[in-house]
C-alpha positions as CSV (number, residue, x, y, z in Angstrom):
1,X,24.2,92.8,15.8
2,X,23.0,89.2,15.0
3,X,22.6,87.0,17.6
4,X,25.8,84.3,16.0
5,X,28.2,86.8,16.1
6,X,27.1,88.2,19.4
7,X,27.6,84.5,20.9
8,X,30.3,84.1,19.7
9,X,31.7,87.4,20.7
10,X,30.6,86.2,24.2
11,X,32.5,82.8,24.2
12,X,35.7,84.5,22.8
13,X,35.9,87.2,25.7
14,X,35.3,84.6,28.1
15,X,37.9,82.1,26.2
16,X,40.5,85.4,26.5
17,X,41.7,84.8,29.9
18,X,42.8,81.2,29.0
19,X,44.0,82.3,25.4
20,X,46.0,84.8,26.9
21,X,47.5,82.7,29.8
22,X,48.6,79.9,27.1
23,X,49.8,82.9,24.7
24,X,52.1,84.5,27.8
25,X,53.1,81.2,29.6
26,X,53.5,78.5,26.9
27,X,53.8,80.2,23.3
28,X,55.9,83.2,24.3
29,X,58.2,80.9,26.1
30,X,58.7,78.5,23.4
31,X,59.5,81.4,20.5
32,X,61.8,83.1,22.7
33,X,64.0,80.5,23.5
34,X,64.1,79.4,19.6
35,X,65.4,83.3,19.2
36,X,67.9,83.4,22.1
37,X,69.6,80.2,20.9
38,X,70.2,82.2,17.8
39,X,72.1,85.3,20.3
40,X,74.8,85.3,22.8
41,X,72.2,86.7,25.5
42,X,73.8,87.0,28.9
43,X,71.2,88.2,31.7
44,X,74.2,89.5,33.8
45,X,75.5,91.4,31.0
46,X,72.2,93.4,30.5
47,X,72.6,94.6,34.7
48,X,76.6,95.9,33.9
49,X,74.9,99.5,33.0
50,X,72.5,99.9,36.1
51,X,75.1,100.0,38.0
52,X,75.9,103.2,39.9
53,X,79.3,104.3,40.8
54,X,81.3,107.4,41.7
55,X,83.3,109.1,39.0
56,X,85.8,110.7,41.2
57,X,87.1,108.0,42.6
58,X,87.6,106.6,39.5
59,X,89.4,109.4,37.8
60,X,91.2,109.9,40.9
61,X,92.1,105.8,40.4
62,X,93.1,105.9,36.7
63,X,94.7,109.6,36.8
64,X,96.3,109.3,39.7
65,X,95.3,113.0,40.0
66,X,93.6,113.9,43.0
67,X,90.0,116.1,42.5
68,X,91.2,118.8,45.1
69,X,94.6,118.9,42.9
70,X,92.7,119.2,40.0
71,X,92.9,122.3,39.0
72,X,96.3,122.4,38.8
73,X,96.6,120.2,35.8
74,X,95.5,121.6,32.3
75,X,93.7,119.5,30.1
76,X,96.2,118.7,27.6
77,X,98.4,117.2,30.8
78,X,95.1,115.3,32.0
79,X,94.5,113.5,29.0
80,X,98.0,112.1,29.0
81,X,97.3,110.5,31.7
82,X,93.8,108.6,31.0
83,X,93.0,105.7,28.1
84,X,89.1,106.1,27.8
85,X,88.7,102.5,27.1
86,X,91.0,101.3,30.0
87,X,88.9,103.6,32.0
88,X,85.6,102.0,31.1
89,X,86.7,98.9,31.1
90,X,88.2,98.7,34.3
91,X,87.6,101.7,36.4
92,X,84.1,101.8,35.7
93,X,83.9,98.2,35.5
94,X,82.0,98.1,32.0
95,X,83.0,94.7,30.2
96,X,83.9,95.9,26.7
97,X,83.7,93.9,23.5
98,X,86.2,95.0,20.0
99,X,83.4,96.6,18.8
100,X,82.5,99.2,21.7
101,X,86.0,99.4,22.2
102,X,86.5,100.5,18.8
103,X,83.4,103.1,19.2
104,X,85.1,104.5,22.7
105,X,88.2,105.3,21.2
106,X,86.7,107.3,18.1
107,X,84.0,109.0,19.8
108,X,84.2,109.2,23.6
109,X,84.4,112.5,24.8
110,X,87.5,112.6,26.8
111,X,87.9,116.6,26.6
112,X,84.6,117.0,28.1
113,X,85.2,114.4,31.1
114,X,88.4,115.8,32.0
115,X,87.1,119.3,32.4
116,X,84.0,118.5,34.1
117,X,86.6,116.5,36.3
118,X,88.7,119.5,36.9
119,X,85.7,121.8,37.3
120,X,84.0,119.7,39.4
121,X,80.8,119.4,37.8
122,X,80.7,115.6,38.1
123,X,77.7,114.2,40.1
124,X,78.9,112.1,43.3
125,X,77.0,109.2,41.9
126,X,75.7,108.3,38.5
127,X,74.5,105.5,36.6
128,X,77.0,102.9,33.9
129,X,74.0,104.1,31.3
130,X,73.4,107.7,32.3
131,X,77.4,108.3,32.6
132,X,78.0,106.9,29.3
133,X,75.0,108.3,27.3
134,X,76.4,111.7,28.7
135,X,80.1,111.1,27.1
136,X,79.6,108.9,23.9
137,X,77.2,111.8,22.4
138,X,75.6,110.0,19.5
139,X,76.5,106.7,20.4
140,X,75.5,107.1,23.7
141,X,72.1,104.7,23.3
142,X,74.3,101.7,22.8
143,X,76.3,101.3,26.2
144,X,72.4,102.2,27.7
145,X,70.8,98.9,27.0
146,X,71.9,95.1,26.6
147,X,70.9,94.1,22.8
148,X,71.8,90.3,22.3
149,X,74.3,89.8,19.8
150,X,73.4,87.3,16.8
151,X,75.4,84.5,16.3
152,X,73.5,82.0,14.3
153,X,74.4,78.7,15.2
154,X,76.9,79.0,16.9
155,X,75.3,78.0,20.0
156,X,74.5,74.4,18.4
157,X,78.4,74.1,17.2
158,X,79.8,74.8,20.3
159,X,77.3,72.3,21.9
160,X,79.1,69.5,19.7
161,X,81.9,70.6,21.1
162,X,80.4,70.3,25.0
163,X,81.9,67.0,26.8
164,X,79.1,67.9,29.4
165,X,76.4,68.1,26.5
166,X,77.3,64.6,25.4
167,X,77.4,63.5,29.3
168,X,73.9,65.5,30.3
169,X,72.2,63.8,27.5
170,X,73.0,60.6,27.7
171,X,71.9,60.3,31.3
172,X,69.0,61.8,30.3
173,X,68.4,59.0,27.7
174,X,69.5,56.0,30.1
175,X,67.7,57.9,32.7
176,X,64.3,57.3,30.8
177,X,65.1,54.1,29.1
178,X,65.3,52.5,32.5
179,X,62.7,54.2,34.3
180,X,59.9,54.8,32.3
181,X,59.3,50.9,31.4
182,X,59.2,50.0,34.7
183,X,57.4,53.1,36.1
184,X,54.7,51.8,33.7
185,X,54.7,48.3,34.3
186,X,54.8,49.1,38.3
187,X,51.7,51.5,37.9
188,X,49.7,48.9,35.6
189,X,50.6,45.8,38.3
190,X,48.9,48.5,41.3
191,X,46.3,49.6,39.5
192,X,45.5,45.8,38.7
193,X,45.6,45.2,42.5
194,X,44.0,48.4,43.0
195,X,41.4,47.3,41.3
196,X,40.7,43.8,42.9
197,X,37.9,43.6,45.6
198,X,39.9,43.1,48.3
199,X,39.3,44.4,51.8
200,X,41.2,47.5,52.3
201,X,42.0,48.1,49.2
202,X,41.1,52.4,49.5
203,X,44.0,52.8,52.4
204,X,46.1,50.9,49.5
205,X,45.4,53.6,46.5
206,X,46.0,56.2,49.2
207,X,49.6,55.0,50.3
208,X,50.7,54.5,46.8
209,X,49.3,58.0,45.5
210,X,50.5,59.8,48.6
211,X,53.8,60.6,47.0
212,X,52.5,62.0,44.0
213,X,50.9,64.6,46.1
214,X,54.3,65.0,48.5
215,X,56.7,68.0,47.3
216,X,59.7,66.9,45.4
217,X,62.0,69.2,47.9
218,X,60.6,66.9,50.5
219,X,61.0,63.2,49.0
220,X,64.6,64.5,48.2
221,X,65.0,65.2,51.6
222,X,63.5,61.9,52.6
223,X,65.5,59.8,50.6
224,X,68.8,61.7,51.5
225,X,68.1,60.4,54.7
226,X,68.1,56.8,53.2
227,X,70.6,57.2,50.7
228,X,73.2,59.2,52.8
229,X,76.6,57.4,53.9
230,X,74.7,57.0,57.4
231,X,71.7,56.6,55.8
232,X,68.7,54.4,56.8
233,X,69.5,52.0,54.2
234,X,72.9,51.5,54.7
235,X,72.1,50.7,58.3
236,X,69.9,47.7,56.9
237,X,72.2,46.2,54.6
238,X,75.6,46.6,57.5
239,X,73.1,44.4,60.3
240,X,72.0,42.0,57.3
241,X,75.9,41.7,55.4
242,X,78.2,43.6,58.0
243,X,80.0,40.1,58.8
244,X,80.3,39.4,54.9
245,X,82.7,42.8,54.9
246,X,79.7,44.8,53.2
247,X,81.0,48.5,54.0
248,X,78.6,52.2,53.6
249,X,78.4,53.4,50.4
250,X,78.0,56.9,49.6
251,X,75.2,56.2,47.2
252,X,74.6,60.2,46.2
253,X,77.8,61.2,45.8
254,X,79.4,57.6,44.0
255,X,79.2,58.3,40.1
256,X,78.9,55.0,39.0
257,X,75.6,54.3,41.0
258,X,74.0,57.9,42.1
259,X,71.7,58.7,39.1
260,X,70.4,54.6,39.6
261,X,69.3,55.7,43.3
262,X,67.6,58.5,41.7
263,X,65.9,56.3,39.0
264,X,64.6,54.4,42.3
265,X,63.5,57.5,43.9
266,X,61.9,58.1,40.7
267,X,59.8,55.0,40.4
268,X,58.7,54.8,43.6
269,X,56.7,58.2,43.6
270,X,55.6,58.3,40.5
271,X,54.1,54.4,39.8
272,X,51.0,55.5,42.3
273,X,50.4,59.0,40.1
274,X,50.0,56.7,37.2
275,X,48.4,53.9,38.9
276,X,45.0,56.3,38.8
277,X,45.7,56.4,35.0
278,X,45.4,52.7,34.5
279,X,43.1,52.5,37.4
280,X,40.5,54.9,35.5
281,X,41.1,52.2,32.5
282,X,40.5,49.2,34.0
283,X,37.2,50.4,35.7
284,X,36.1,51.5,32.0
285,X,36.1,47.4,31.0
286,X,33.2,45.8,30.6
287,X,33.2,43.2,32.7
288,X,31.0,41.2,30.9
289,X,34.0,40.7,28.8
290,X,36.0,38.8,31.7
291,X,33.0,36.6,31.7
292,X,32.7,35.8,28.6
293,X,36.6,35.2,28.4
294,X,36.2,33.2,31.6
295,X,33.2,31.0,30.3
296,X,35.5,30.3,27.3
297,X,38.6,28.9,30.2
298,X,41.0,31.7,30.0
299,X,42.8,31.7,32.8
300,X,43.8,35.0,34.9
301,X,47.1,35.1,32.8
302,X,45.6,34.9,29.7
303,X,43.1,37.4,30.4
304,X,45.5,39.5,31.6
305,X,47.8,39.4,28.5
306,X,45.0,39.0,25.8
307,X,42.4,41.3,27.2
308,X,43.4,43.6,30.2
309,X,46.7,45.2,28.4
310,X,45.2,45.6,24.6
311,X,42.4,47.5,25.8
312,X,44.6,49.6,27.9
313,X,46.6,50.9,24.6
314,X,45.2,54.1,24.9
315,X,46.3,54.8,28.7
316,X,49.6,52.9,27.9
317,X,50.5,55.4,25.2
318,X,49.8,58.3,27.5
319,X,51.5,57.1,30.4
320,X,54.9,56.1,28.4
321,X,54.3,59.9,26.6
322,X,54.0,61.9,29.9
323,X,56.8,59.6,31.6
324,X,59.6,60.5,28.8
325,X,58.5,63.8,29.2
326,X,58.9,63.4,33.1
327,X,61.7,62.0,32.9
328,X,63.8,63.8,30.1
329,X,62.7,66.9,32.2
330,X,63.7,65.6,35.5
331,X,65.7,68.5,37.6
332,X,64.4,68.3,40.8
333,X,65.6,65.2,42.4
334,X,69.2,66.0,40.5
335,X,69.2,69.9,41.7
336,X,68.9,68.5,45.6
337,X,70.8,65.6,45.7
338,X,73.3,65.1,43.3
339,X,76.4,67.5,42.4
340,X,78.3,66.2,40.6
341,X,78.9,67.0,36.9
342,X,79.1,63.2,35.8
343,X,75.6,62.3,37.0
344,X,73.6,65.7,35.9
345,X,70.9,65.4,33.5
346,X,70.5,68.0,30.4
347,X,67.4,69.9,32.0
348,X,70.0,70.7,35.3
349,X,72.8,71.5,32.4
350,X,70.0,74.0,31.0
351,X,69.7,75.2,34.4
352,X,73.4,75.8,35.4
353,X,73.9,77.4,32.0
354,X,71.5,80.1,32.6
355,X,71.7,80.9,35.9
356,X,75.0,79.7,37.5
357,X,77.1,80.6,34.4
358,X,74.8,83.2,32.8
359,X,74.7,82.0,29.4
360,X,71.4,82.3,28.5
361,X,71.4,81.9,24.7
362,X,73.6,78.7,25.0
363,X,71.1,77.3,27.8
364,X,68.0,78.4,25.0
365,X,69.8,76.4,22.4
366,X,70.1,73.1,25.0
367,X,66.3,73.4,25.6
368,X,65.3,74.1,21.9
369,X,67.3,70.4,21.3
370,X,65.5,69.0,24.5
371,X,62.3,69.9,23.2
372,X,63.2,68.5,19.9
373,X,64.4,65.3,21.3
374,X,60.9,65.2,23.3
375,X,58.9,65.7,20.4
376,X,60.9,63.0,18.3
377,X,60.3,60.6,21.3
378,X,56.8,60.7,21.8
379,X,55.6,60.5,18.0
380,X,58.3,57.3,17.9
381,X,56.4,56.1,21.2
382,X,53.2,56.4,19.5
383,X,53.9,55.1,16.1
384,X,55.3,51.9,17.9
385,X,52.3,51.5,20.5
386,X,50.2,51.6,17.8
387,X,47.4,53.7,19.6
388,X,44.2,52.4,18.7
389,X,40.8,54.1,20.0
């Protein structure tokens, strides 16, 4: 083997953990959801046939026969009592659509139930999927497994038909119009600060960063505290307006101004994450290029404005691209404190979708147009920027 291709055997073996990782954790991710928006997938619907129950009592339930009286009944007497469908669908508790409806009534072996009933050869327990693979002969494989059902697009038209769609997404958008210019400008005005020689000036990057590295479940806990009807801040603002008739304000649970004291929450522990972008930039100035501006009687403003920001382009752009990200992802601070429908964001919409309401291929389709309305973002971002290395 030549020496190439065993180096670069080498590097691709010990590139494979990292290639797989992104492959599993990223790609996979990404072409499922694009698939299950095209389905009706419902993760409780593929649990409905591991279910175990006891046929007995459910004959006993739909016959009205009783097993020890059984015997006493032919067949032909049985089966004039029992609907197979009815009996799967509700006595078994198997949610049926027309289709396997339609495939019960033609092929499910009644004849065979019934006697097995009378003879007692019925197990005391038995699985949805084992129980009907046993009485649909051929068709038994499909009441075994969940397949998703294709449905096209349907997913997409019913999200134009969604009031909370329309609602979720426009919070979202107002959510990072308003927060991710001034997230940016806050971070840029620290890091410029940050970067002065001023004594103390370490304890200051410390206090500003320390939320970055503070759990989310904990900041929303935090700012509860502040934001609750007896809340730190409205505490501050009774002493300071009390005798002007100010009054508490539910601030979390009031519509109108809830998702704004989330914006605040927002800004506050994010500018100091972003402050170490900027930070990183402004240390990577020359600073013979503040001289030289100086020498020529620019004045802190003007160097500020004409120097400081254009050469931070490149940072800018990243920061505005991760913050629209951030923020037309946000979930957290939404999942903890707010509740209410008028205030959620699309990424808690997602969530409530798939999990609360098990709709999973309607919840894909709301991410595959998040992702789409991320991507569309960041290239305008950049194309407006103007990034310039």
């Amino acid at each position: 083997m030549k020496y190439k291709t065993k180096e670069a055997i080498v590097g691709y073996l010990f590139a494979t953990p990292i290639i797989l990782t992104v492959l599993v954790f990223t790609i996979y991710p990404i072409v499922a959801a694009f698939y299950y928006s095209l389905t009706d997938y419902q993760p409780l619907e593929a649990r409905k046939y591991t279910y175990i129950f006891n046929p007995y009592d459910a004959l006993e339930i739909h016959t009205g026969i009783l097993r020890k009286e059984a015997r006493n009944y032919t067949i032909d007497e049985m089966l004039e009592y029992f609907d197979p469908v009815s009996f799967v669908e509700i006595d078994v508790g198997v949610k049926l659509g027309e289709e396997e409806k339609k495939l019960i009534k033609e092929y499910f072996d009644s004849l065979n139930l019934l006697n097995d009933y009378r003879e007692g050869k019925l197990p005391n327990e038995i699985k949805i999927a084992d129980f009907m693979k046993r009485y649909m002969n051929k068709h038994g494989d499909r009441f075994t497994k969940y397949i998703p059902r294709f449905v096209g697009l349907k997913n997409f038209k019913d999200m134009l038909k969604d009031m909370y769609f329309y609602t979720s997404f426009w919070n979202t958008l107002l959510y990072s119009i308003i927060v991710v210019p001034i997230q940016t400008l806050l971070a840029i005005i620290l890091a410029v600060a940050a970067n002065s020689k001023i004594k103390g000036v370490n304890f200051f990057k410390s206090v500003f960063f320390l939320p970055a590295i503070t759990s989310s479940a904990a900041l929303s806990m935090i700012f509860w505290l502040i934001y609750s009807k007896p809340g730190v801040l409205n505490k501050i603002l009774v002493a300071l307006f009390g005798r002007f008739g100010f009054q508490p304000v539910d601030y979390l649970n009031e519509p109108r101004i809830a998702l704004f004291a989330i914006m605040a929450m927002n800004i506050w522990s994010t500018a100091g994450y972003f402050m170490v972008t900027f930070l990183a930039g402004l240390q990577d100035i020359p600073s013979s290029i503040y001289e030289a501006a100086r020498i020529d009687g620019a004045n802190g403003w003007q160097i500020f404005w004409k120097i400081t920001l254009p050469l931070l382009r490149p940072q800018i752009v990243f920061v505005s691209i991760m913050g629209t990200i951030g923020c037309m992802q946000v979930f957290d601070q939404i999942y903890f404190l707010i509740r209410n429908l008028r205030n959620i964001t699309i990424s808690f919409y997602i969530y409530k979708n798939a999990f609360e309401y098990g709709k999973m291929g309607y919840a894909s389709a709301l991410a595959v147009v998040l992702f789409g309305v991320i991507l569309v973002l960041s290239l305008v971002q950049r194309k407006i920027i103007k990034e310039e290395y």
